[in-house]
N, CA, C and O atoms as a MOPAC input file, in Angstrom:
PM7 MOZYME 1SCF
protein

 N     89.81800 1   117.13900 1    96.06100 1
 C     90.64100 1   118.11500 1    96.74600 1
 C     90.26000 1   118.12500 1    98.22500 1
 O     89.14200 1   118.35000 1    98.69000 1
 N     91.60400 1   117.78700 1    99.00900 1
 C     90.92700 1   117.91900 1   100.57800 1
 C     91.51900 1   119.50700 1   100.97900 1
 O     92.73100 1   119.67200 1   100.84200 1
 N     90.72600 1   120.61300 1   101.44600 1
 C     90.46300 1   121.64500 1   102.07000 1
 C     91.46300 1   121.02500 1   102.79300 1
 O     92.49800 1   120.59200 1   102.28700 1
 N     91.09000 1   120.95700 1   104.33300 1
 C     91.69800 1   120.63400 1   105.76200 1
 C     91.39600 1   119.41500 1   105.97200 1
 O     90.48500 1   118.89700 1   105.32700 1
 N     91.99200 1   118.82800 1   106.76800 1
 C     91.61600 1   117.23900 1   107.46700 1
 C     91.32000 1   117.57900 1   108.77100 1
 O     91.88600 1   118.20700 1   109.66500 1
 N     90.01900 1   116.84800 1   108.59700 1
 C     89.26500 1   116.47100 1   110.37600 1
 C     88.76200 1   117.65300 1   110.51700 1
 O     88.89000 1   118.21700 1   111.60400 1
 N     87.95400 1   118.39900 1   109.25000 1
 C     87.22200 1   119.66500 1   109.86900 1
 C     85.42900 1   119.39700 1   109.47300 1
 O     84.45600 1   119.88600 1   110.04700 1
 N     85.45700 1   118.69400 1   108.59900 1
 C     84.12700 1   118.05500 1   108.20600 1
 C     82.95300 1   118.22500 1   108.71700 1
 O     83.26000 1   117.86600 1   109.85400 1
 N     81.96000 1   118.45700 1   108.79000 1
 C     80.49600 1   118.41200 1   109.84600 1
 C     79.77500 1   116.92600 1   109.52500 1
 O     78.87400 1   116.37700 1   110.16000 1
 N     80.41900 1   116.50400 1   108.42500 1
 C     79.46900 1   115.50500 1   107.14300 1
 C     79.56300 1   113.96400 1   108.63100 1
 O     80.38500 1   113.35600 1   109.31600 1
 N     78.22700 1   114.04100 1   108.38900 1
 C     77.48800 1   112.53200 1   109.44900 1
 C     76.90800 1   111.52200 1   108.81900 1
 O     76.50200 1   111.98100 1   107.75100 1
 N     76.67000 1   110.49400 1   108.89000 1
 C     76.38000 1   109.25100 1   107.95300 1
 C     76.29800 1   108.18300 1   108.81300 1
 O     77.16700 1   107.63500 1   109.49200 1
 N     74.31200 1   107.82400 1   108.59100 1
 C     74.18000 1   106.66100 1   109.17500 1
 C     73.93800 1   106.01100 1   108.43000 1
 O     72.93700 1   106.28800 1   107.76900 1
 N     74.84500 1   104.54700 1   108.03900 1
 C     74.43800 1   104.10000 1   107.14400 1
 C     73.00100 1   102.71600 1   107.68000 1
 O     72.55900 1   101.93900 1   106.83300 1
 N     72.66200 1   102.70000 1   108.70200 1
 C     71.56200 1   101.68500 1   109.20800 1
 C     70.21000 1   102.55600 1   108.21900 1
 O     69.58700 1   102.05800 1   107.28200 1
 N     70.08600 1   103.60800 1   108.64700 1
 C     69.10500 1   104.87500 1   107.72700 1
 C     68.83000 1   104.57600 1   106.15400 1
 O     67.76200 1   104.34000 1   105.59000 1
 N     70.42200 1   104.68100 1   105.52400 1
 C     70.31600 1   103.95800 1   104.03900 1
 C     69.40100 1   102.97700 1   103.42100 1
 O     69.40000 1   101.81000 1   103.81200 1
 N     68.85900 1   103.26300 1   102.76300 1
 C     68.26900 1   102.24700 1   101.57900 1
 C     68.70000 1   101.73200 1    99.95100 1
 O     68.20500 1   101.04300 1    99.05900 1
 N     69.96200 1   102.54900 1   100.19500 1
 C     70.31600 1   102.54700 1    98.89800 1
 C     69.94000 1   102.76300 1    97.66400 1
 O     70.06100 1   101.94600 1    96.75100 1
 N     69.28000 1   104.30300 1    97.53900 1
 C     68.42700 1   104.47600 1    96.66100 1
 C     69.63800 1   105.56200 1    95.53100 1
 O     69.36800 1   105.86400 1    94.36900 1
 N     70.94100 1   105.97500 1    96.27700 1
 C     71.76100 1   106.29200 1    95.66400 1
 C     72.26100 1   107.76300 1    95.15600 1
 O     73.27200 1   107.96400 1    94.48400 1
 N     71.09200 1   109.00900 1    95.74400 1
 C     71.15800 1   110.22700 1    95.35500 1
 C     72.33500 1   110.60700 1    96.07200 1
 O     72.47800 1   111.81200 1    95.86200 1
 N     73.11300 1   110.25000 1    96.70200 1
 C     73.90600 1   110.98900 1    97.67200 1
 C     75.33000 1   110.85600 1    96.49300 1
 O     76.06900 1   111.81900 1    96.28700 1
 N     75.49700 1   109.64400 1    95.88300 1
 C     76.11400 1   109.45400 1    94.60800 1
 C     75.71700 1   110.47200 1    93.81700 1
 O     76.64300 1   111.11900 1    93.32700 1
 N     74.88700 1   110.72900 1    93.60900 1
 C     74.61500 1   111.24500 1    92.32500 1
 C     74.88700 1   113.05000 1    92.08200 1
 O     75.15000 1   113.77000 1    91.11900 1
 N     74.63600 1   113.25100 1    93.62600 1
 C     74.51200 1   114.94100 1    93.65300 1
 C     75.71200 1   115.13500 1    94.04200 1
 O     75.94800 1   116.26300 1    93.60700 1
 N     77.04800 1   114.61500 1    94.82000 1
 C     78.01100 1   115.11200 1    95.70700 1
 C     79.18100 1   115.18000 1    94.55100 1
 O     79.73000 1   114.28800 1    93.90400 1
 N     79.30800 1   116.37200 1    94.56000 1
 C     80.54900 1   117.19200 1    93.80300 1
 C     82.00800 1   116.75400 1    94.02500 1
 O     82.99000 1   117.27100 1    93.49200 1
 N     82.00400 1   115.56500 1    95.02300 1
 C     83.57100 1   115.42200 1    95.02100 1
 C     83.77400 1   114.05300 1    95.31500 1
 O     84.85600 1   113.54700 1    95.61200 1
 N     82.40700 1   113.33000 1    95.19300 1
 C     82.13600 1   111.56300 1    95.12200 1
 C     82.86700 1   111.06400 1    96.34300 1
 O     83.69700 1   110.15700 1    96.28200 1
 N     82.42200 1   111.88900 1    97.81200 1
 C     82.34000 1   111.40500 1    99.06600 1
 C     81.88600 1   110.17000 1    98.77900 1
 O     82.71300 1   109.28000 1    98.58400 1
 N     80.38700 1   109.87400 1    98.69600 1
 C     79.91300 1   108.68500 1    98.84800 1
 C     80.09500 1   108.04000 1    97.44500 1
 O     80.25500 1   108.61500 1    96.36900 1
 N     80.03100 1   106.66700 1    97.72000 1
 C     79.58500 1   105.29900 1    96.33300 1
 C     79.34800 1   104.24800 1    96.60300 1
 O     79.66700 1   103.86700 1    97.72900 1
 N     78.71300 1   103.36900 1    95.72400 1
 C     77.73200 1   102.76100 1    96.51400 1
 C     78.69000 1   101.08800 1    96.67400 1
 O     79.73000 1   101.04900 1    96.01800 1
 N     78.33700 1    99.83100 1    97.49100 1
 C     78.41500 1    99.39100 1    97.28500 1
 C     77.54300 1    98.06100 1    98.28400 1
 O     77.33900 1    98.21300 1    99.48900 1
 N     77.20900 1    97.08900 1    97.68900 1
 C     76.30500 1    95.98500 1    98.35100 1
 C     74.83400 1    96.78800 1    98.31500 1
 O     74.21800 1    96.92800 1    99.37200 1
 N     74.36400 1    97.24400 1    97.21700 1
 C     73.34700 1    97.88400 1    97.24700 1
 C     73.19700 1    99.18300 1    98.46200 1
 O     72.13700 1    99.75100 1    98.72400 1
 N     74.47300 1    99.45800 1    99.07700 1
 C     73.94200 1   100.74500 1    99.65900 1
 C     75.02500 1   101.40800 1    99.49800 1
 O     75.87000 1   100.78000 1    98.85900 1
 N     75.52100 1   103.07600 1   100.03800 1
 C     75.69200 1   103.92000 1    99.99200 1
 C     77.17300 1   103.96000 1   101.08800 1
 O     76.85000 1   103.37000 1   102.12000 1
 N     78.35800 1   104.35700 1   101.16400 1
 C     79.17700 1   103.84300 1   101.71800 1
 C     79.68900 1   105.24400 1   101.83800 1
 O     78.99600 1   105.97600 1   101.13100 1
 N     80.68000 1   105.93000 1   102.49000 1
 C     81.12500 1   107.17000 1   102.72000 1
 C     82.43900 1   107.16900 1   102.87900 1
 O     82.97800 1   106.82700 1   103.93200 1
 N     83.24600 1   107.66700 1   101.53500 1
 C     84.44100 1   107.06600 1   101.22000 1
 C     85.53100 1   108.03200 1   102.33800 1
 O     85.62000 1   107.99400 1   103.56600 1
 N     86.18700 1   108.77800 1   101.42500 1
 C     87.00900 1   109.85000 1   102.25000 1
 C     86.35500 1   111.04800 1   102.78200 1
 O     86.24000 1   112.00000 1   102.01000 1
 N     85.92600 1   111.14800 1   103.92900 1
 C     84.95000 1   112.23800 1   104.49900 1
 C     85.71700 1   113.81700 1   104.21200 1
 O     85.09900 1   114.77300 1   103.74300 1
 N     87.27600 1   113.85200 1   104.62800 1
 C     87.67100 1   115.40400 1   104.04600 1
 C     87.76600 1   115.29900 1   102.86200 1
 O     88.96400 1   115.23900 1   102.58300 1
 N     86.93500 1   115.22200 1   101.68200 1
 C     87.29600 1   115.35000 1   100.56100 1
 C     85.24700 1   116.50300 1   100.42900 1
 O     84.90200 1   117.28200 1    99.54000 1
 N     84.60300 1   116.14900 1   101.45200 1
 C     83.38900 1   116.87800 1   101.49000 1
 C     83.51300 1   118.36400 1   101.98200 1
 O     84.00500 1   118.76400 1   103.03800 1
 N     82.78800 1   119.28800 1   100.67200 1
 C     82.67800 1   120.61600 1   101.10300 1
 C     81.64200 1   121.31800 1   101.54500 1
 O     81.42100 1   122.50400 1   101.30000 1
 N     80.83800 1   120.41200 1   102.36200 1
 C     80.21300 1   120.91100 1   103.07800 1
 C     79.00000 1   121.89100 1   102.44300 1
 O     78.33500 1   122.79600 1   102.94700 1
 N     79.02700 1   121.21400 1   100.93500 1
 C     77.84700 1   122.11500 1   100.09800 1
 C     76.46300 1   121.89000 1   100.82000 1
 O     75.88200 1   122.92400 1   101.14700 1
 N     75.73800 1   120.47500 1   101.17000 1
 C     74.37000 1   119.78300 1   101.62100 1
 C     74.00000 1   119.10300 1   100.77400 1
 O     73.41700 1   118.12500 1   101.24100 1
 N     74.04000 1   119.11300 1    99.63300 1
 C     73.42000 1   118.36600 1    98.35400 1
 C     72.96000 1   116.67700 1    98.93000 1
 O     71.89100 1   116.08200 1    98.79500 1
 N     74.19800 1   116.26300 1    99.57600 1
 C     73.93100 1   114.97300 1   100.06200 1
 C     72.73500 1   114.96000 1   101.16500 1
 O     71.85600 1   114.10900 1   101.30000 1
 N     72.92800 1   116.00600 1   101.82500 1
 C     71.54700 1   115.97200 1   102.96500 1
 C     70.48300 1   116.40500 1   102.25500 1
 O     69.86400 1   115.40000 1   101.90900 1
 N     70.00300 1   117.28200 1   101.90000 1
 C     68.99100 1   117.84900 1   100.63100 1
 C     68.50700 1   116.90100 1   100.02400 1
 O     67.28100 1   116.82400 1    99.94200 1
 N     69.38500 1   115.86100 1    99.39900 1
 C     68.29200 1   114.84500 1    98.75700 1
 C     68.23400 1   113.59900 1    99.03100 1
 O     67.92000 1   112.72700 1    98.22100 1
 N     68.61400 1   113.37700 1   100.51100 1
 C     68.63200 1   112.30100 1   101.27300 1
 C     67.49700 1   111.93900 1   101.57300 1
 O     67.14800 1   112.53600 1   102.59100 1
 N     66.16500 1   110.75500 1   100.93200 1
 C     64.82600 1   110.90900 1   101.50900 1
 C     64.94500 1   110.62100 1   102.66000 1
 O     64.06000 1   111.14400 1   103.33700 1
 N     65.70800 1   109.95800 1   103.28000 1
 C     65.81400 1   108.79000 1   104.56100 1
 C     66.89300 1   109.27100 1   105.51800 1
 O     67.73200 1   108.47500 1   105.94100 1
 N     66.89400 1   110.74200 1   105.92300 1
 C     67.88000 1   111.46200 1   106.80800 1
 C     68.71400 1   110.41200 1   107.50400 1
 O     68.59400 1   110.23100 1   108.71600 1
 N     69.60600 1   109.67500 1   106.71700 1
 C     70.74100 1   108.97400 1   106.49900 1
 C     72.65800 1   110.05900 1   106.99500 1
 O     73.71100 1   110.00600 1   107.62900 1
 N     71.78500 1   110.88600 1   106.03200 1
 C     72.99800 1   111.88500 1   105.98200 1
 C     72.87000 1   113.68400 1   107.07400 1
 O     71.86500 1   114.38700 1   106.97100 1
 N     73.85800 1   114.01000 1   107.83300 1
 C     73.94200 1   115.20100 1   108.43600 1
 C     75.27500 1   115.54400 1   108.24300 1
 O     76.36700 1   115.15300 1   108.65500 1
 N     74.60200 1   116.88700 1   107.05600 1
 C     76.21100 1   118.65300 1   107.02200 1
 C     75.91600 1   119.17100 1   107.85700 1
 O     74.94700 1   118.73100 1   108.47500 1
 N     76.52400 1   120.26600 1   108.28300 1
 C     76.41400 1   121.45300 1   108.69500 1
 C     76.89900 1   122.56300 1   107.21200 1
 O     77.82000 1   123.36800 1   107.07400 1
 N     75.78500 1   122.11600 1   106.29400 1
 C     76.08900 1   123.33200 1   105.05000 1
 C     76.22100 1   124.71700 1   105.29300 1
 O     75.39700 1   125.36800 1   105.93500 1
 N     77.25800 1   125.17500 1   104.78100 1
 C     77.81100 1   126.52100 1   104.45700 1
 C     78.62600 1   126.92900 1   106.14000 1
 O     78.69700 1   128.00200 1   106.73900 1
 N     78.90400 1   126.18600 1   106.33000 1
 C     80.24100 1   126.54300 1   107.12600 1
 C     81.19800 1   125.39200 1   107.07700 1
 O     80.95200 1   124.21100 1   106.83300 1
 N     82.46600 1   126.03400 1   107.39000 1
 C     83.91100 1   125.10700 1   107.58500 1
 C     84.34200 1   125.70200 1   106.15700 1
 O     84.19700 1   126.84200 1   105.71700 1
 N     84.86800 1   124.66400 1   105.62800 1
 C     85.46600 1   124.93100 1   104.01900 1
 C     84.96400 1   125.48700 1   103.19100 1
 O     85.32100 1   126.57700 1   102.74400 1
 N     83.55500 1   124.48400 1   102.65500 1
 C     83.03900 1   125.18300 1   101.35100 1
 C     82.98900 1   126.83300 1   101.86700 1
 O     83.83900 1   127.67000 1   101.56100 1
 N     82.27600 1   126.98000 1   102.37200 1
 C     81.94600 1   128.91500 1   102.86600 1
 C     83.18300 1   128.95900 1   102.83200 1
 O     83.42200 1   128.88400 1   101.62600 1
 N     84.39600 1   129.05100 1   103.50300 1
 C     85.35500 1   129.73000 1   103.29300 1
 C     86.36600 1   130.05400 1   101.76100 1
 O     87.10600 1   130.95200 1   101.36000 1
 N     85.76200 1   128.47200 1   101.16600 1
 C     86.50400 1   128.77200 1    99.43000 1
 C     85.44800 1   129.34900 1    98.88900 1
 O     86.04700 1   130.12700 1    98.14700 1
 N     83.85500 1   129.64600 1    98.61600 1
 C     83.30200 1   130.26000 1    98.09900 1
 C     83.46600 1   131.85200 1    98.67000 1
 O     83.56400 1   132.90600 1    98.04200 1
 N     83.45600 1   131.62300 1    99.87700 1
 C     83.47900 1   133.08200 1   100.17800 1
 C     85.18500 1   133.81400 1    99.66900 1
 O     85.03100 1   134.90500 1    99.12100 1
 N     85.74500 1   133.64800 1    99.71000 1
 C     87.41200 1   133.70900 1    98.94700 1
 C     87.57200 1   133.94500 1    97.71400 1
 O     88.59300 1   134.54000 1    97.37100 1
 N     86.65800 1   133.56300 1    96.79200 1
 C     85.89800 1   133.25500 1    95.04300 1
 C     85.54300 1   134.49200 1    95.30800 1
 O     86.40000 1   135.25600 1    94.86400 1
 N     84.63800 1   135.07200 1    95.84900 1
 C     83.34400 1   135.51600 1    95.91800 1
 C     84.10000 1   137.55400 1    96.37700 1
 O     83.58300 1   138.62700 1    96.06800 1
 N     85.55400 1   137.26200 1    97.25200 1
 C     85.75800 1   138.39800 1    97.41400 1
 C     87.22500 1   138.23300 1    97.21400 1
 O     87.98300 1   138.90400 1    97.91400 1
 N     87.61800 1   137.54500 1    96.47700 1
 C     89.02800 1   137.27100 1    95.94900 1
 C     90.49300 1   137.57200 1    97.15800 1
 O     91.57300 1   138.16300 1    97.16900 1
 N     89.70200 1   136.78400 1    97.99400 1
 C     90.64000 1   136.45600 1    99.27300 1
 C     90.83900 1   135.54400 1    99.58200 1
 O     89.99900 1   134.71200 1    99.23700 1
 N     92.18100 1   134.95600 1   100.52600 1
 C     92.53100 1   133.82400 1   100.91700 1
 C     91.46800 1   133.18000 1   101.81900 1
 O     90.97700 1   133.66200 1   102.84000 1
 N     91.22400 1   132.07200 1   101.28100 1
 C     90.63700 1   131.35300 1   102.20000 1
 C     89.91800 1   130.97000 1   103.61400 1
 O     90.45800 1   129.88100 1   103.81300 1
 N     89.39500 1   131.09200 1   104.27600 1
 C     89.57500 1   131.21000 1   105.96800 1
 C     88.71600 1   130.12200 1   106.37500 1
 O     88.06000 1   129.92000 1   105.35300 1
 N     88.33500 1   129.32900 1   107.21500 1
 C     87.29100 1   129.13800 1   107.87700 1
 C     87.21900 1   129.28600 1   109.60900 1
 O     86.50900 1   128.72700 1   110.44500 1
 N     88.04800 1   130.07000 1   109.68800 1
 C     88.00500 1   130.34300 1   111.18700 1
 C     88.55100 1   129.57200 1   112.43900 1
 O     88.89900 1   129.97500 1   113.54900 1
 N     88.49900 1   128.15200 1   111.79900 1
 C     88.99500 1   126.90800 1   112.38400 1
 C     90.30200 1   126.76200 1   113.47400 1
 O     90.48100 1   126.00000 1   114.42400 1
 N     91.38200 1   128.18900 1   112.70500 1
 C     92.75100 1   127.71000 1   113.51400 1
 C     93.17300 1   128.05000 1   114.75400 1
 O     94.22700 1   127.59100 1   115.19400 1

């Protein structure tokens, strides 16, 4: 599900990569997958900006800006059963 397009914080160096593959493994909406033994960063607005990918990045490969833009605005929306916002427009 893409939120908005081109609002993303999500950064990715892939020179950093080692291809050890957690960024696969933790990201809720399979931004990244791997391929040639490393880590590739498919459709970037499809990321909500949870961190999971930075969090268990050993090799600070990866930079969110977690809990702002989208995700915060659909959790926070969940959370007080309001439309959406992230402040963005």
């Amino acid at each position: 599900m893409i939120y908005l397009k081109n609002v993303a914080s999500l950064g990715y160096d892939p020179q950093k990569c080692t291809g050890c593959g957690r960024c696969v493994e933790v990201c809720p909406h399979g931004v990244f997958f791997m391929q040639d033994k490393r880590a590739v960063m498919g459709e970037r607005d499809l990321c909500m900006e949870c961190g999971a990918c930075q969090k268990n990045c050993p090799f600070n490969a990866i930079h969110v800006n977690a809990g702002v833009g989208c995700a915060n605005a659909v959790i926070r929306s969940i959370a007080t059963g309001s439309e959406p916002t992230c402040g963005c427009s």
